[in-house]
C-alpha positions in Angstrom: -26.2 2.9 -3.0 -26.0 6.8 -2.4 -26.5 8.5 -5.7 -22.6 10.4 -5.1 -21.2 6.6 -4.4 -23.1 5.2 -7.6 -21.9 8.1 -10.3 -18.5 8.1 -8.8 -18.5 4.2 -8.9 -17.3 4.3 -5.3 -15.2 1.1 -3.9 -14.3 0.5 -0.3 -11.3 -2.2 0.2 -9.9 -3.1 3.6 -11.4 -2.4 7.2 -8.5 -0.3 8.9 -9.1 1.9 11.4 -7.5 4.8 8.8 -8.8 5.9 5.8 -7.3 6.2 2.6 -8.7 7.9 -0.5 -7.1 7.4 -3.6 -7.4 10.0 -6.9 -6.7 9.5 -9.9 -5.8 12.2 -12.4 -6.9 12.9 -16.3 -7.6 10.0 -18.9 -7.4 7.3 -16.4 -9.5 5.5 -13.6 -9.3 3.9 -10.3 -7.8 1.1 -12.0 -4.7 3.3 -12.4 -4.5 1.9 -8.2 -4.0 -1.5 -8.9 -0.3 -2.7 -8.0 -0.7 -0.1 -4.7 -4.2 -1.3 -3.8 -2.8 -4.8 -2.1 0.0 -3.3 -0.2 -3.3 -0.9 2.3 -6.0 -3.5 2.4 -4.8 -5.1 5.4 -4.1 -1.7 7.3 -6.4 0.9 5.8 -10.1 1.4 4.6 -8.9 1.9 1.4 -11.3 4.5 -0.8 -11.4 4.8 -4.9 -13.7 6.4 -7.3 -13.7 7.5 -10.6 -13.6 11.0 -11.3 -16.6 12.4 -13.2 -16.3 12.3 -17.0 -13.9 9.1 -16.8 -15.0 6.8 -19.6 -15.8 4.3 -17.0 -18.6 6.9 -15.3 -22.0 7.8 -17.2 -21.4 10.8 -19.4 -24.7 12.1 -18.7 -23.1 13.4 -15.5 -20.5 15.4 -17.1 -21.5 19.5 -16.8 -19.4 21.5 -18.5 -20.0 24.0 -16.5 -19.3 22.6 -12.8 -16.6 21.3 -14.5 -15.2 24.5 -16.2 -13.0 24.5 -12.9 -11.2 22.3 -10.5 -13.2 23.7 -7.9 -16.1 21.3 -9.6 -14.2 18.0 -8.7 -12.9 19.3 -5.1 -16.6 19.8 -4.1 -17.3 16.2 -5.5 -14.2 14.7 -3.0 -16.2 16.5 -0.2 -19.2 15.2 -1.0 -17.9 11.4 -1.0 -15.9 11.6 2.0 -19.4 13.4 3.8 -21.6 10.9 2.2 -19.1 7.8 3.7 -19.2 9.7 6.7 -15.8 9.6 7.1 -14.6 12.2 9.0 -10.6 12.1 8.3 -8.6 11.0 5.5 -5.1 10.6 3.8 -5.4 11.9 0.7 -3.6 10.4 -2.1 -4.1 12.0 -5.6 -2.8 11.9 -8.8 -1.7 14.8 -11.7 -4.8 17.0 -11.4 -6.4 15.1 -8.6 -3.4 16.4 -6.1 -4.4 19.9 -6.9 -8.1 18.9 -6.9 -7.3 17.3 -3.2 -5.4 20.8 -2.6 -8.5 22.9 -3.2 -10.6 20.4 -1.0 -8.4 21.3 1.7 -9.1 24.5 2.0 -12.2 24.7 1.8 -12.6 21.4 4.2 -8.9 21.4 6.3 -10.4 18.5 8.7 -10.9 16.0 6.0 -8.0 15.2 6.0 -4.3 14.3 7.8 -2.4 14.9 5.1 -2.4 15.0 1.0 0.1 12.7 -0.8 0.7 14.6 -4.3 1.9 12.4 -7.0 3.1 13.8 -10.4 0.9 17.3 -9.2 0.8 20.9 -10.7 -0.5 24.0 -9.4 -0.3 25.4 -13.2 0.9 23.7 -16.7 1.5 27.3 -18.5 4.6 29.1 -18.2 4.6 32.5 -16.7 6.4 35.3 -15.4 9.3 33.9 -13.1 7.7 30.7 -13.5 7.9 27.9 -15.4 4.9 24.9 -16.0 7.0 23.7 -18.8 3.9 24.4 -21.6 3.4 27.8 -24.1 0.3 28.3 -24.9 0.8 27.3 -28.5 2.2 24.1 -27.6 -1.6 23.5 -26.2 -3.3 25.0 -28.9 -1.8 22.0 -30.7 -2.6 19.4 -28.7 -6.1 20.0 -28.6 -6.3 20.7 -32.2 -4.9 17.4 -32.2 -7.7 16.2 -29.8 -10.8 17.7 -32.6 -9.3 16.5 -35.8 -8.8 12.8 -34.3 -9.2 11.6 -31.2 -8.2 7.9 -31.8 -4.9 8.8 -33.3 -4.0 11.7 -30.7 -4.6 9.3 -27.9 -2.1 6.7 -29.7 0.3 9.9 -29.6 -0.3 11.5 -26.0 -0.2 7.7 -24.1 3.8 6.8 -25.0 4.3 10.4 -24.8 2.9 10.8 -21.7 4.1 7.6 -19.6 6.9 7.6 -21.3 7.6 4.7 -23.2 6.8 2.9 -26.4 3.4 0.9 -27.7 4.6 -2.0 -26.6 4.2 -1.1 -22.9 2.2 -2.5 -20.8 1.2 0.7 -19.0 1.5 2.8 -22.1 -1.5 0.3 -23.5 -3.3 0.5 -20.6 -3.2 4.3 -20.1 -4.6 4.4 -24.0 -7.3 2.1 -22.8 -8.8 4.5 -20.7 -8.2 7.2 -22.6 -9.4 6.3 -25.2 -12.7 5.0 -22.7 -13.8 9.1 -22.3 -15.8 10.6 -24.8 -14.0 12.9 -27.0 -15.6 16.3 -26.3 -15.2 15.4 -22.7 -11.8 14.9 -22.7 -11.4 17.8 -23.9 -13.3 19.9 -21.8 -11.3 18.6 -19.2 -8.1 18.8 -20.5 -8.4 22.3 -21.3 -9.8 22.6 -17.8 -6.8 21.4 -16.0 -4.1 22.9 -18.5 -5.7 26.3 -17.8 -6.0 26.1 -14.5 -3.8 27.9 -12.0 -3.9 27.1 -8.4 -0.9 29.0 -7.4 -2.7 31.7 -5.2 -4.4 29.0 -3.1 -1.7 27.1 -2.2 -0.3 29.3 0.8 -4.0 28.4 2.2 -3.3 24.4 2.0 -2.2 23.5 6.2 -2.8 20.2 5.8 0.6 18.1 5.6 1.8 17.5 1.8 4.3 14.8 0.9 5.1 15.8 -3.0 6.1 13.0 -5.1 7.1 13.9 -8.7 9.3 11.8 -11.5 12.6 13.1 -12.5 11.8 13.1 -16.0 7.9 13.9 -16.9 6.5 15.4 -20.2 3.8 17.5 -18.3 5.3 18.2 -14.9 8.8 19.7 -14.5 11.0 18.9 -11.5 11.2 22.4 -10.5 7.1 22.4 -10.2 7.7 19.9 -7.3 9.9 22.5 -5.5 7.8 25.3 -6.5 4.8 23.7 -4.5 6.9 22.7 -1.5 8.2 26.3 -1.3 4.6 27.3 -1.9 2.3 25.4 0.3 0.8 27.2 3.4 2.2 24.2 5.9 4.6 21.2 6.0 5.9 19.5 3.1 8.6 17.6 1.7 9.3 16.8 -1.9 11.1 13.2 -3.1 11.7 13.0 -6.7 12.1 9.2 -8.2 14.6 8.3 -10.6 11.7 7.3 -12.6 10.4 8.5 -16.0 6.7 9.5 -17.4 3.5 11.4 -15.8 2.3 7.8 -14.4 5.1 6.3 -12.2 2.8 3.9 -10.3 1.5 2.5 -13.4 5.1 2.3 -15.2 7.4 2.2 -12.2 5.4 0.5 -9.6 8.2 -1.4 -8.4 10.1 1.7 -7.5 6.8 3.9 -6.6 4.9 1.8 -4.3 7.5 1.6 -1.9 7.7 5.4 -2.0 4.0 6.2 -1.5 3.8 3.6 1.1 6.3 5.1 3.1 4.7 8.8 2.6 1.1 7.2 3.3 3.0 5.3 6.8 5.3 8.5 7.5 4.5 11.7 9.2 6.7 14.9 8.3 9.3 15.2 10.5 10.6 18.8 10.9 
């Protein structure tokens, strides 16, 4: 196996003539996939990795530095889709991974068809005339919360995040692989992708987006979803679910993989 394939943990399902490449976004895996995974076996070559600095990837090939920035993990989504040789995709990403496929774009617009953006945020901090829905101090908390104890913060951030209690099913499994990543890891990349502000790029992004968001979520507002659709350099349309929490197709998948099925099957229409 390719050394990108092996430290991504790279896993090819399906033999459709389409590509798929699925994303996943902070403190999970490509397990997050699992109740979509069966509905694009039969009709797509379905793609999953692990994003760098997941706990279920070797930590050793974490750099802080490459990874200071989203840019880091956009070159990385090049680099698997070049080293699979595959030379168009749809593009399905999570949270960070939908700006992360955003970025990819640009730099590499034939990659892909189109870029399905689930739960996605081109910035967390609120700012003039715009609002992420996070003050800096609310951050400052949370990673102080991240440093004193990572074990108990992640017991906090999972229900708070997905949006339910510790009796969850998804909530539980969401703290599993949170709790997988190695402390000062997570939060590098946490800080990474709550400081990060994509806004100016996304009147370069052409390729086709279909933004999927959650009427209620803790780290994305609703209005984010409109801000990207307004914002994005070619067609897009926006559906928000009447579900609740950051990780709809792990809590709602009953309601969600329906939705991203028909985004994945569905061109734009103007």
């Amino acid at each position: 196996m390719a050394v990108v394939e092996q430290a991504h943990n790279v896993k090819i399902l399906g033999s459709g003539h389409r590509t798929i490449l699925l994303a996943h976004g902070f403190g999970t895996d490509q397990s997050v996939w699992k109740h979509l995974v069966p509905h694009l076996v039969e009709d797509y070559k379905v793609v999953m990795f692990d994003n760098i600095g997941a706990g279920t990837t070797n930590p050793d090939y974490f750099d802080f530095d490459r990874y200071a920035n989203l840019e880091g993990y956009a070159y990385d989504v090049i680099g698997i889709l070049e080293e699979l040789r595959v030379s168009s995709c749809i593009y399905v990403g999570h949270s960070v991974s939908a700006m992360i496929g955003a970025i990819a774009s640009v730099t590499r617009p034939d990659l892909f068809s189109k870029l399905v953006m689930i739960s996605g945020s081109p910035r967390y901090l609120n700012d003039v005339d715009y609002f992420g829905g996070f003050e800096q101090e609310d951050l400052d908390q949370l990673f102080e919360g991240m440093e004193s104890n990572f074990k108990a913060w992640c017991g906090g951030f999972a229900p708070l995040t997905v949006g339910g209690d510790m009796e969850s099913v998804a909530v539980q499994e969401f703290s599993r692989t949170l709790f997988n990543m190695r402390p000062d890891i997570a939060l590098s990349v946490l800080q990474t992708i709550f400081h990060s502000d994509v806004r100016h790029l996304l009147h370069h992004v052409t390729v086709p987006c279909h933004i999927i968001q959650s009427l209620k979520d803790m780290a994305v507002p609703v209005v984010v979803a409109e801000y990207l659709h307004q914002n994005l350099g070619g067609e897009s349309i926006v559906e928000v679910m009447s579900t609740d929490g950051h990780l709809p197709q792990l809590s709602s998948p009953d309601v969600v993989v329906p939705v991203i099925l028909r985004h994945i099957r569905c061109d734009i229409t103007v």
